[in-house]
TORLO-516444 format. One record per residue: x, y, z of N, C-alpha, C, O in turn; residue number from 1. Coordinates in Angstrom, 2 decimals. Each point is the difference from the previous one (the first is absolute). Layout:
<rogus>
      n_X      n_Y      n_Z     ca_X     ca_Y     ca_Z      c_X      c_Y      c_Z      o_X      o_Y      o_Z    k
        X        Y        Z        X        Y        Z        X        Y        Z        X        Y        Z  NUM
...
</rogus>
This chain:
<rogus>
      n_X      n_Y      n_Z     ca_X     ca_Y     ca_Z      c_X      c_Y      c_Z      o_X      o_Y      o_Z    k
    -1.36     6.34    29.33    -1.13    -0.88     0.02    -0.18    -0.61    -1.39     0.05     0.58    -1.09    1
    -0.27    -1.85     1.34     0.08    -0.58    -1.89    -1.63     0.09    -0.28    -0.99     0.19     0.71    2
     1.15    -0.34    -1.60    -1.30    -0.09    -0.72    -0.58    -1.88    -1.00     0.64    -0.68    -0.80    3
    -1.88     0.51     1.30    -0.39    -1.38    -0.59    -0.38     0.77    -1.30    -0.40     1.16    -0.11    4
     0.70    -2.31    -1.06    -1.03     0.32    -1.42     0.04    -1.19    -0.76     0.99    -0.66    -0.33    5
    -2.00     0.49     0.11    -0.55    -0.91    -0.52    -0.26     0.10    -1.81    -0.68     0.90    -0.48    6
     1.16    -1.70    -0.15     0.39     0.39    -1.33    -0.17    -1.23    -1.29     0.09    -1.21     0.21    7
    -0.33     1.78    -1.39     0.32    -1.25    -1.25     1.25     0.40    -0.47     0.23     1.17    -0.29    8
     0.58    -2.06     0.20     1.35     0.32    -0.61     0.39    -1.31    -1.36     0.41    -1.03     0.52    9
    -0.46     0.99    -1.58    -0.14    -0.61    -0.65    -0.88    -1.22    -0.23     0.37    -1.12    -0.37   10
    -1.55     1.50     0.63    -1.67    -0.43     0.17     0.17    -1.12     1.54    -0.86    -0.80     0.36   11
     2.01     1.01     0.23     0.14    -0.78     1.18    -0.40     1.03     1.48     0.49     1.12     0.11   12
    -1.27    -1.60     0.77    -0.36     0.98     1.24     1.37    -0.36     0.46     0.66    -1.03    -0.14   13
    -0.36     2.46     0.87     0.69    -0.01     0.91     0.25     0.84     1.13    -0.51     1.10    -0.21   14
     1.06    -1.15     1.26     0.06     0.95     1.14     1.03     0.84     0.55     0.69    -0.20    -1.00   15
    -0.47     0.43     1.21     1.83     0.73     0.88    -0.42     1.28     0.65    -0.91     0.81    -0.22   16
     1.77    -0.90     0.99     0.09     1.02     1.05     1.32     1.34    -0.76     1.13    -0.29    -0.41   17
    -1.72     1.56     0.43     0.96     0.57    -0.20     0.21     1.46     0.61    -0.91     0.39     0.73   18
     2.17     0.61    -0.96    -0.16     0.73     0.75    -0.74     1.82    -0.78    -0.06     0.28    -1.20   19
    -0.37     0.60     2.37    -0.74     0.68    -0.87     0.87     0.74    -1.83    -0.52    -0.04    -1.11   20
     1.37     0.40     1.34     0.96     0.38    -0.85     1.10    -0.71    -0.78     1.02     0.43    -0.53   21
    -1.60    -1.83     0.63     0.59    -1.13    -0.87    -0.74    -0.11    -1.46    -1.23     0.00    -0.02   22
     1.95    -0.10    -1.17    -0.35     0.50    -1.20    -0.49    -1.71    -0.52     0.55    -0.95     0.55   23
    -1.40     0.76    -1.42    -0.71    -0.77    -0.75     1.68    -1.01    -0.49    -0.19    -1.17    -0.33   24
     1.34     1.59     0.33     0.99    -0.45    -1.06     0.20    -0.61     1.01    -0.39    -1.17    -0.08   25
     1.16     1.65     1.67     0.35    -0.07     0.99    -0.53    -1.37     0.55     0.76    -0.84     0.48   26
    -2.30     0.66    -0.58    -0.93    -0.90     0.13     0.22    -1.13    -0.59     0.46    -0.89     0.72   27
    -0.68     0.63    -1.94     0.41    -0.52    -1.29     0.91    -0.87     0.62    -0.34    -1.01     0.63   28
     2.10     1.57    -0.87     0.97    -0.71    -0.22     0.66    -0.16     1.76     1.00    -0.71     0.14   29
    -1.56     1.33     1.01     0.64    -0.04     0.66    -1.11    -1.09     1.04     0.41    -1.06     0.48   30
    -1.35     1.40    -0.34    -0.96    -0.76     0.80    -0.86    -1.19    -0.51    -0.47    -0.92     0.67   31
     0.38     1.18    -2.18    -0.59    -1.38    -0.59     0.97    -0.81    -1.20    -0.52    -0.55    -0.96   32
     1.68     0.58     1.13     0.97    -0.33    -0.64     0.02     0.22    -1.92     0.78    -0.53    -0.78   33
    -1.72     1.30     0.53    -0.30     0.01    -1.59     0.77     1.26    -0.07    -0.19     1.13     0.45   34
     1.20    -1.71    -1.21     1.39     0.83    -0.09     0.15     0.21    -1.25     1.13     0.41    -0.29   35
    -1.99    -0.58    -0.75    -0.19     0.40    -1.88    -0.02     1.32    -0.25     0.64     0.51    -0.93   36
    -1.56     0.30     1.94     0.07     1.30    -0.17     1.28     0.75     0.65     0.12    -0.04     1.22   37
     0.94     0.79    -2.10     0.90     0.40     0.17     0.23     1.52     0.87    -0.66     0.93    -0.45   38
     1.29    -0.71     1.31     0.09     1.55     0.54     0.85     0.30    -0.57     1.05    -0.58     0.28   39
    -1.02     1.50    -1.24     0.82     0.76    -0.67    -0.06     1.81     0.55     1.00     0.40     0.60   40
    -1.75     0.25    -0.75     0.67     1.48     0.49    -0.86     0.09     1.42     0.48     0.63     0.94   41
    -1.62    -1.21    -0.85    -0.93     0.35     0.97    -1.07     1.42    -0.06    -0.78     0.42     0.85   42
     1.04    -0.02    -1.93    -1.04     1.50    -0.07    -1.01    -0.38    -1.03    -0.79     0.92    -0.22   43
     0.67    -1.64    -0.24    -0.95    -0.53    -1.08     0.67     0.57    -1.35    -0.66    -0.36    -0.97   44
     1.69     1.09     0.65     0.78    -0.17    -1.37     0.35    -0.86    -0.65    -0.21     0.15    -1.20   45
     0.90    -1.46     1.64     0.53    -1.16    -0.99    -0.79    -0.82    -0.43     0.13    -0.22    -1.20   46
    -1.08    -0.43     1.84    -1.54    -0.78    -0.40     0.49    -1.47     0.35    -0.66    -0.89    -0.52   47
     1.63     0.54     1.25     0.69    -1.09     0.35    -1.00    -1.02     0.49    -0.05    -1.20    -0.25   48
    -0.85     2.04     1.12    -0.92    -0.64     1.00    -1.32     0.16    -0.15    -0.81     0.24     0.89   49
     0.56    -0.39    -2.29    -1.50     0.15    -0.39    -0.45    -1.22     0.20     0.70    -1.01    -0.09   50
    -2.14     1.05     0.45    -0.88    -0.79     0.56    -1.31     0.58    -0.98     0.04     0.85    -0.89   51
    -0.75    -1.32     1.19    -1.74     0.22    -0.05    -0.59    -0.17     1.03     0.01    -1.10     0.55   52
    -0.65     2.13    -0.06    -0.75    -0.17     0.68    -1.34     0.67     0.34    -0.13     1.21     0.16   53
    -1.20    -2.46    -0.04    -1.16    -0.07    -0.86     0.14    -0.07    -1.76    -0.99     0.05    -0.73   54
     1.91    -0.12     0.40     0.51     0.26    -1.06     0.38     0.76    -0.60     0.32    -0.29    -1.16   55
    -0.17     1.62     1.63     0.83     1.29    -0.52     1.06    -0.45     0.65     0.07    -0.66     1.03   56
     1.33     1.39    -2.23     0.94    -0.19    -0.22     0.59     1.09     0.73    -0.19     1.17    -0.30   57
     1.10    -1.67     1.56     0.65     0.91     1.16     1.25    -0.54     0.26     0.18    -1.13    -0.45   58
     0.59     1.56     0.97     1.33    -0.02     0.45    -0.39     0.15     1.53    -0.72     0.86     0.51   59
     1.46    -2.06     0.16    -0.46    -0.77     1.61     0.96     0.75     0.67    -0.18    -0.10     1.22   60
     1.18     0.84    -1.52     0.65     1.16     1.21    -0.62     0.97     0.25     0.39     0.82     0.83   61
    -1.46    -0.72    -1.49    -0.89     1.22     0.15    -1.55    -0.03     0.88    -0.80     0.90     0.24   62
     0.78    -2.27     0.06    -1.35    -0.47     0.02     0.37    -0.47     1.96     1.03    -0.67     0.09   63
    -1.47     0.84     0.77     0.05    -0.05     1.22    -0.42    -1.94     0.26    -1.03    -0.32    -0.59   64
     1.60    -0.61     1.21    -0.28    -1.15     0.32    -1.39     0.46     0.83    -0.85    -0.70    -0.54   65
     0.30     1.34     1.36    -1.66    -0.13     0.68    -1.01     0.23    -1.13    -1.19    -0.30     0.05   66
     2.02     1.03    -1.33    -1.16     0.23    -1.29    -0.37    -0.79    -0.38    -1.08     0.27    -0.53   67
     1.57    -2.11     0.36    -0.37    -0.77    -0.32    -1.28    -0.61     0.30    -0.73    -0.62    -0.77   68
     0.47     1.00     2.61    -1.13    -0.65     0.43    -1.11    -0.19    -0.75    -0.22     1.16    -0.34   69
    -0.69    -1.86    -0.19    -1.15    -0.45    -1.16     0.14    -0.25    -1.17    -0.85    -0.49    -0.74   70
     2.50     0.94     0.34     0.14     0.01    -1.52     0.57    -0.97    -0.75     0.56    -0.85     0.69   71
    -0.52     0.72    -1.61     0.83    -1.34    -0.90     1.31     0.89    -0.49    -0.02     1.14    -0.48   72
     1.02    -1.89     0.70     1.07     0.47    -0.73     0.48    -1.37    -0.81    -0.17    -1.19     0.23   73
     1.01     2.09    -1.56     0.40    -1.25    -1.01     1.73     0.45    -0.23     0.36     1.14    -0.29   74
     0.43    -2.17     0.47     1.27     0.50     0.03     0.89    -1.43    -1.21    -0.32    -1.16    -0.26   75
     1.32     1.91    -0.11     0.94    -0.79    -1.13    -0.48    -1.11     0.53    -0.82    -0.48    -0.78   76
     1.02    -0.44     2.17    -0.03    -1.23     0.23    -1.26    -0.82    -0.35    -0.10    -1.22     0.06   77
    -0.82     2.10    -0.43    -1.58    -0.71    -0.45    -0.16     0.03    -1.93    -0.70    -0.52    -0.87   78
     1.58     1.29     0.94    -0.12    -0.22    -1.57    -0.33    -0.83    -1.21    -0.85     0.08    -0.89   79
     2.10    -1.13     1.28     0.13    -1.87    -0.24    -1.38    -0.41    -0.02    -0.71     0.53     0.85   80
     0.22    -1.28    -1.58    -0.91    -1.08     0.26    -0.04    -1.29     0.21    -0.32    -0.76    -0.92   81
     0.59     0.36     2.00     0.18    -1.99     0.09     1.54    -0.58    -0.18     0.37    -1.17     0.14   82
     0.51     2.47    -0.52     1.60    -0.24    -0.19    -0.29     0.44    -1.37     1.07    -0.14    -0.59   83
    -1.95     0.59    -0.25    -0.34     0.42    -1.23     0.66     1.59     0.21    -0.21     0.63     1.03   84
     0.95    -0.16    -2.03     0.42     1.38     0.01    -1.20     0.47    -0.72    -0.69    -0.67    -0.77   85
     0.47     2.22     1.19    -0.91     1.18    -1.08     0.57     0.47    -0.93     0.92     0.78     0.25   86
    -1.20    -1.04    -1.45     0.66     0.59    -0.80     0.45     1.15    -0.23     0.86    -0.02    -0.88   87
    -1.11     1.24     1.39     0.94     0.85     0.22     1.65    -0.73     0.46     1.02     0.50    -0.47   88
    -0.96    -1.61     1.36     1.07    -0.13     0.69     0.72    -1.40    -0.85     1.14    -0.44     0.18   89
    -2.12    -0.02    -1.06     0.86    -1.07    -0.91     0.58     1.06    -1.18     1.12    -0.08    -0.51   90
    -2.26     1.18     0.18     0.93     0.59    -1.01     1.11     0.75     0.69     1.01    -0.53    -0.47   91
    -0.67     1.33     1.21     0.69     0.43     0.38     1.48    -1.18     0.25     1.20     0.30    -0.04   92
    -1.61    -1.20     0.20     1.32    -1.13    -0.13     0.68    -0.26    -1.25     1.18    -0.27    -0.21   93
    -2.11     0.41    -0.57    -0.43    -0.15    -1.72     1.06     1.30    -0.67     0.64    -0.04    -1.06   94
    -0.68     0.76     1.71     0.33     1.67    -1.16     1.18     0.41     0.84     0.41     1.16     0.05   95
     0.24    -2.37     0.75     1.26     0.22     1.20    -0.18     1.92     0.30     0.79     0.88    -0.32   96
    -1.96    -0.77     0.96     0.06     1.40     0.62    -0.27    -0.24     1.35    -1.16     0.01     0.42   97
     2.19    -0.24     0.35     0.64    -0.45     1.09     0.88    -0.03     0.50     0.46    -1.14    -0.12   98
     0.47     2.04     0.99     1.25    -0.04     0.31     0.00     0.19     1.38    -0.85    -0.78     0.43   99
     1.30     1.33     0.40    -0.08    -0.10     1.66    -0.87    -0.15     0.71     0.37    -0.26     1.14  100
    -1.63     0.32    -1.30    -1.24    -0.55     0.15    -0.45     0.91     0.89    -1.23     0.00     0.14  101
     1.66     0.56     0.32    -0.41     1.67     1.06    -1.54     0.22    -0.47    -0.86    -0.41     0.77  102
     0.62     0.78    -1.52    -1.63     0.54    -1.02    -0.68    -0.67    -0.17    -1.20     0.12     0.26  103
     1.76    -1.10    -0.79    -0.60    -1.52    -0.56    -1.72    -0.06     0.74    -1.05     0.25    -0.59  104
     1.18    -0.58     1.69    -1.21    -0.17     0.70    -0.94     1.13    -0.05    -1.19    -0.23    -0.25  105
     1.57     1.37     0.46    -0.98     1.10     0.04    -0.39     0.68    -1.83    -0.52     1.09    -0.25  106
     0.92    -2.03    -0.65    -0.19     0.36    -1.56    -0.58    -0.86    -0.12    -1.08     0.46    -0.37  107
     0.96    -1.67     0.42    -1.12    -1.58    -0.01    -1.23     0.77     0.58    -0.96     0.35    -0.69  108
     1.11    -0.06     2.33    -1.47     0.59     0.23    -0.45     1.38    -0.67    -1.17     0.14    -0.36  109
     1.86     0.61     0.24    -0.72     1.17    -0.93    -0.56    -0.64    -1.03    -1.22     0.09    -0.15  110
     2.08    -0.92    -0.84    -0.21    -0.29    -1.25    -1.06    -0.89    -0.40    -0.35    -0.07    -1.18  111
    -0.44    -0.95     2.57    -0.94    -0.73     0.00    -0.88     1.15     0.51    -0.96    -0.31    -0.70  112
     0.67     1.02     1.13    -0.84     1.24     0.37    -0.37     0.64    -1.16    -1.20     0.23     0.07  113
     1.62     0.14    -1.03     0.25     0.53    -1.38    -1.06    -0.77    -0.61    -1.13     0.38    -0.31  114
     1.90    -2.02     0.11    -0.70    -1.07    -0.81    -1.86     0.22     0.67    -1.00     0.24    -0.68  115
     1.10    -0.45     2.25    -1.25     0.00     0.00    -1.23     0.88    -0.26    -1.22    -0.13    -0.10  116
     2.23     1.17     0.02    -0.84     1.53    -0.40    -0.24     0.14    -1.25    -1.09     0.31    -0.50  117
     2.46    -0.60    -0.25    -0.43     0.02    -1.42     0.64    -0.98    -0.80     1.03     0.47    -0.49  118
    -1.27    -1.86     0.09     0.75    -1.02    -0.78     0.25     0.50    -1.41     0.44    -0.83    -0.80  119
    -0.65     2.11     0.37     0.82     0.25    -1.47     0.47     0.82    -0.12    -0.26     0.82    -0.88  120
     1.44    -0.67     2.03     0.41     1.66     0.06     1.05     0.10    -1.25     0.54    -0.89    -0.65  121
    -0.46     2.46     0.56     1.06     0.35    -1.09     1.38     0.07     0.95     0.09    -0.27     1.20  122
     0.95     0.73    -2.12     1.15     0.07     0.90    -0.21     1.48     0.90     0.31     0.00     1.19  123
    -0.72     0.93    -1.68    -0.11     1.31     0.91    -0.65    -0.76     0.99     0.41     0.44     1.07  124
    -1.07    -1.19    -0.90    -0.84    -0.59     0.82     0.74    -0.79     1.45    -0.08     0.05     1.22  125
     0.77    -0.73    -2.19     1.37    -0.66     0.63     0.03     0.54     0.96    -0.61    -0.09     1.06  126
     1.76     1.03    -1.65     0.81     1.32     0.78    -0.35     0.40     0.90     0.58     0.02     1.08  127
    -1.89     0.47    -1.40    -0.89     1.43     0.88    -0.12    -1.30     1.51     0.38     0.34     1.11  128
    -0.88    -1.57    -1.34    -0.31    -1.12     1.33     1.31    -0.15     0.83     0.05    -0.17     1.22  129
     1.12     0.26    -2.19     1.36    -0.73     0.69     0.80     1.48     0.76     1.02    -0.14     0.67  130
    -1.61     1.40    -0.87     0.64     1.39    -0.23     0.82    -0.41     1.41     1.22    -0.16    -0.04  131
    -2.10    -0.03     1.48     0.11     0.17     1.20     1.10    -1.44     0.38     0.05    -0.45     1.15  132
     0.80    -0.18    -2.36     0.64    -1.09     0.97     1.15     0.05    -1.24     0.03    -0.20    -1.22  133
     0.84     0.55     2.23     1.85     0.63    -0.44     0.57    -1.39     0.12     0.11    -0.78     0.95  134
     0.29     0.71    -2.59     1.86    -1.13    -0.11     0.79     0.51    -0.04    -0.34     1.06    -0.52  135
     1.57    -1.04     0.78     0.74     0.46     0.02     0.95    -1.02    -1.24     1.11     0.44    -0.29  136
    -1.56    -1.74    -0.37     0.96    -0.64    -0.23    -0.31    -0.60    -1.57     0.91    -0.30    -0.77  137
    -2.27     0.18     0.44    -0.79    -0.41    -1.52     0.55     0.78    -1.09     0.66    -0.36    -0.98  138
    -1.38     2.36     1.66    -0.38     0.71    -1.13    -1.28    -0.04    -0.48    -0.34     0.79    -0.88  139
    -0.51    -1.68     1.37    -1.42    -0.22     0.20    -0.50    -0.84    -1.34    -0.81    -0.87     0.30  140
     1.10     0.93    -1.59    -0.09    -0.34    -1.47    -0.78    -1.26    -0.07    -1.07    -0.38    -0.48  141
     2.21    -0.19     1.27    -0.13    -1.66     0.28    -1.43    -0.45     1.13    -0.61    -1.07    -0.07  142
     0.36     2.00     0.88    -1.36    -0.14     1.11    -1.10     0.71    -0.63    -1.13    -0.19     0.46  143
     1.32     1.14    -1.63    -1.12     0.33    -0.89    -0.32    -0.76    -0.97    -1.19     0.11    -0.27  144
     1.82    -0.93    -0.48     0.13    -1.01    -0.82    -0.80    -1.40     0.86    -0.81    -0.81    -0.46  145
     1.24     0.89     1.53    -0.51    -1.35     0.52    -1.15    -0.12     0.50    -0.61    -1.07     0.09  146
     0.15     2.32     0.34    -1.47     0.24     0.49    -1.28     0.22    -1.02    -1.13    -0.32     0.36  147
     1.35     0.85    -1.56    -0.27    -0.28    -1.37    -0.21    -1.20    -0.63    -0.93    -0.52    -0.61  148
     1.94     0.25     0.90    -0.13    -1.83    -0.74    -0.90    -0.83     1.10    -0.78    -0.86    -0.40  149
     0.93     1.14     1.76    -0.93    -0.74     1.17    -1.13     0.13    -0.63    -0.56    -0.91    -0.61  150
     0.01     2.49     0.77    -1.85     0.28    -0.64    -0.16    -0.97    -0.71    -0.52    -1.02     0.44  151
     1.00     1.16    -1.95     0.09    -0.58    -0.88    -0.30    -1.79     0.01    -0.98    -0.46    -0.59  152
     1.74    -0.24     1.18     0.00    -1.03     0.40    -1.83    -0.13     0.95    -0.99    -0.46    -0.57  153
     0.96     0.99     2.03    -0.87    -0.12     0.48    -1.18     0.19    -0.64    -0.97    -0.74     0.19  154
     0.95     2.17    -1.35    -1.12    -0.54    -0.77    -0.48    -0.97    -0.88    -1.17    -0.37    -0.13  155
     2.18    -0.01    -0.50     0.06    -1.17    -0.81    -0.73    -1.43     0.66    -0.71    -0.86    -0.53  156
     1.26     1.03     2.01    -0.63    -1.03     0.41    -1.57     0.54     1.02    -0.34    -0.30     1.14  157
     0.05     0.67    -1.59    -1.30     0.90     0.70    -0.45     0.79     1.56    -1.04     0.01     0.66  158
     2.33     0.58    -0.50     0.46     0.89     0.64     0.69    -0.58     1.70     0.59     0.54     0.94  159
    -1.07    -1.81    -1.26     0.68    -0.84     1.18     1.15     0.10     0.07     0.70     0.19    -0.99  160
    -0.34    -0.27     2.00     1.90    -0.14     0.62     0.43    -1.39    -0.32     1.14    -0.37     0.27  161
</rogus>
């Protein structure tokens, strides 16, 4: 039996039918074609498929598609502003900490989760936000460096994206 839910998904309403044991990721990339968030292990270890939602910072293989019903979710694809990148994601182009792009999406949304929680984090700070989303391919240096320099930037310009 599917289930109706009714939802904000990147401040856009939307609807879909899904089934009871169909996962938030499942939802995402298979039924509403927003395919940014990556399935990487499916147990909530890699952080591939972090989302926000209400604005805590979650990983969508973990999160059931009927959980959505009332809630706002924010995923890599809302990030952008107007074709405007967030600076997390211009610096990250900036400090070439970027290589197979597997993470990519689920380190932008942690890392704007971070910014909004705290725009002057230290690097432990970094770290401790990014702990839950595995590269396999950086070494991370280059995505701690770039998320640093983002704050930085965003405050400069008064905390706007």
């Amino acid at each position: 039996m599917s289930i109706h839910v009714r939802t904000r998904i990147n401040g856009q309403a939307q609807e879909f039918l899904c089934e009871p044991d169909q996962s938030a990721l499942q939802v995402l990339r298979d039924t509403l074609g927003l395919t940014g968030s990556k399935e990487g292990c499916n147990s909530g270890d890699c952080g591939a498929c972090s989302v926000l939602l209400d604005g805590t910072l979650v990983c969508a293989c973990l999160v059931l598609g009927a959980e959505l019903e009332g809630r706002s979710l924010a995923t890599i694809e809302g990030i952008a502003e107007g074709g405007r990148l967030h600076p997390v994601q211009q610096k990250l182009l900036e400090h070439n900490a970027l290589q197979c792009g597997i993470c990519i999406p689920g380190i932008v949304v942690a890392a704007k989760a971070l910014l909004d929680h705290d725009p002057d984090p230290d690097e432990t700070a970094v770290r401790y936000w990014l702990a839950g989303n595995l590269c396999r391919c950086t070494g991370y240096d280059k995505i701690i460096r770039a998320v640093l320099d983002a704050a930085a930037t965003m405050r400069a310009s008064g905390g706007a994206p």
